[in-house]
C-alpha positions as CSV (number, residue, x, y, z in Angstrom):
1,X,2.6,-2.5,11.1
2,X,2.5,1.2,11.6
3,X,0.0,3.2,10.5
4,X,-0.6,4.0,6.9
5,X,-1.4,7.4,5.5
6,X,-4.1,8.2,2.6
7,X,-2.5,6.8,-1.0
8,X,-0.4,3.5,-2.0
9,X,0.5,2.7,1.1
10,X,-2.9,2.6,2.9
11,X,-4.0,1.2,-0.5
12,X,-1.6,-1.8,0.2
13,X,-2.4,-2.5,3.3
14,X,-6.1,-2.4,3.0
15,X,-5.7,-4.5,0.0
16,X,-3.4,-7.3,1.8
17,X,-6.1,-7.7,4.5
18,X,-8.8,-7.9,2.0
19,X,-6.6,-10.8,0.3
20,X,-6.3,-12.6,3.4
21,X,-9.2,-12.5,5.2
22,X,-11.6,-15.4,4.8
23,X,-14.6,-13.0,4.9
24,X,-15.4,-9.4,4.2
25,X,-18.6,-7.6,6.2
26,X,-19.1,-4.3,4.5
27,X,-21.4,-1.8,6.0
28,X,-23.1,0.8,3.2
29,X,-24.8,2.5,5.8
30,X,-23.6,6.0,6.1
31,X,-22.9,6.0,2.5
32,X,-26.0,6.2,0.8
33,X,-29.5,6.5,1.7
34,X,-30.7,4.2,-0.1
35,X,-29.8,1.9,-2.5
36,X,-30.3,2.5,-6.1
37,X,-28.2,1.1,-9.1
38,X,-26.8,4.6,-9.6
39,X,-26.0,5.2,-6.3
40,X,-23.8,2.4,-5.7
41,X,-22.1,2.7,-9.4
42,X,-21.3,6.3,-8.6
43,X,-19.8,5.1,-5.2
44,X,-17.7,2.7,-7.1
45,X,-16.6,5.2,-9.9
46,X,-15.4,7.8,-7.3
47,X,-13.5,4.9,-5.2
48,X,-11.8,4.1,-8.2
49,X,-10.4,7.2,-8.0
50,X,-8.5,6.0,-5.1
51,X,-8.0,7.1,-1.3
52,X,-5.6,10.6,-2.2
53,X,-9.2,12.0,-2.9
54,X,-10.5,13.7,0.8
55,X,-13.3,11.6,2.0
56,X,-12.9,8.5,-0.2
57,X,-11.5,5.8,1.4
58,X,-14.7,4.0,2.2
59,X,-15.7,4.5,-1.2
60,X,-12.1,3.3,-2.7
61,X,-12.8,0.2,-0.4
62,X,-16.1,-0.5,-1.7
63,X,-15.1,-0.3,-5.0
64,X,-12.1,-2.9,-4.4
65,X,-14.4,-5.3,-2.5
66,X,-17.3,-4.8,-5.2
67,X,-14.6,-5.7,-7.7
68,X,-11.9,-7.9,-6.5
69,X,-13.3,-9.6,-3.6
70,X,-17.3,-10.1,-3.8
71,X,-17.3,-13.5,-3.4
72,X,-16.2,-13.4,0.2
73,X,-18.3,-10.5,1.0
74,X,-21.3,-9.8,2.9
75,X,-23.3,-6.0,1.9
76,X,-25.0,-4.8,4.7
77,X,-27.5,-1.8,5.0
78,X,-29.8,-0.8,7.7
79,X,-28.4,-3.4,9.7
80,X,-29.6,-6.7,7.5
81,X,-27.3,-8.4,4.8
82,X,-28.3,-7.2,1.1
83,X,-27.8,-9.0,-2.1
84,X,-26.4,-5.5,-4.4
85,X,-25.7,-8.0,-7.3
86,X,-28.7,-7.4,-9.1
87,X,-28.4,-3.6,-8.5
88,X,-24.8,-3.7,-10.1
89,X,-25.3,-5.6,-13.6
C-alpha cells in the first residue's frame, strides 16, 4: 500500500487499520502536559477538524480512536495506561 498523503486518503487508511486491528495503544505523551478534561476535549475538537490541518494528524487520530474505537483502546501517558473516561463525560 503506498504511502498516503495528509487528507481522505491517509484518513482511509488510518481508519481501515483502526477497524481491523484487535487492539489500539495510543500514546498522549507529546500531546499534552497534562491531562485535564479541557485539554483532551480541545485535542478532540481540533482532530475533528481532520488531518489537511498542518500538525493534526495525531490529534485527528485521537479524536477517531476516542470516538469510534475506545473500546479496544489503551490511553497511555508518562509511560503507564490511563483511564481518560472520566475526564471525557
Amino acid at each position: 500500500m503506498p504511502n498516503a498523503q495528509v487528507g481522505t486518503e491517509l484518513e482511509k487508511q488510518l481508519l481501515g487499520f483502526m477497524k481491523n486491528s484487535k487492539e489500539i495503544h495510543f500514546n498522549l505523551d507529546g500531546m499534552t502536559k497534562t491531562l485535564t478534561p479541557e485539554c483532551l476535549k480541545s485535542m478532540i475538537k481540533f482532530g475533528e477538524l481532520g488531518t489537511r490541518l498542518p500538525q493534526n494528524v495525531t490529534r485527528w487520530e485521537f479524536s477517531q480512536v476516542w470516538t469510534h474505537f475506545r473500546g479496544k483502546a489503551t490511553f497511555y501517558f508518562e509511560g503507564k495506561p490511563v483511564d481518560i473516561s472520566q475526564l471525557l463525560k
